[in-house]
C-alpha positions in Angstrom: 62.2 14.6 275.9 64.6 17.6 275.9 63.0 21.0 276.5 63.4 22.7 272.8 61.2 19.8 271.5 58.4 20.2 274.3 58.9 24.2 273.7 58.7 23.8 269.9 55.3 21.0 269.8 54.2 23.5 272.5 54.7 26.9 270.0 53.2 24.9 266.5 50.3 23.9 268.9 49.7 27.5 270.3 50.3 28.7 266.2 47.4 26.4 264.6 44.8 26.9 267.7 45.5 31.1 267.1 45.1 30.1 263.1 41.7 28.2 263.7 40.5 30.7 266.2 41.4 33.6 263.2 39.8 31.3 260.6 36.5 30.8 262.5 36.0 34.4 263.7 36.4 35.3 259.7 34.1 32.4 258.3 31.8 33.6 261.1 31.3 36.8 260.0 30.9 35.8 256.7 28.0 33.3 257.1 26.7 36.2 259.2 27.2 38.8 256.3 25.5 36.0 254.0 22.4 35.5 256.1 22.0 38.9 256.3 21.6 39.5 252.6 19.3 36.0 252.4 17.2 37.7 254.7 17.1 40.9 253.1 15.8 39.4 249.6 
């Protein structure tokens, strides 16, 4: 395998796993901020 290849599986691997991890820690505090009004009512 030549080196640009493992350096570019290596950068769209690094991209999605920062995407997810952005994607959860938003949905996260959103379910929070939703609970928080289901409990208020």
């Amino acid at each position: 395998m030549d080196i640009t290849k493992l350096a570019l599986i290596f950068g769209m691997s690094l991209l999605i796993y920062c995407a997810f991890l952005f994607l959860g820690f938003f949905l996260k505090n959103k379910n929070l901020k939703a609970q928080n009004i289901k409990k208020d009512e």
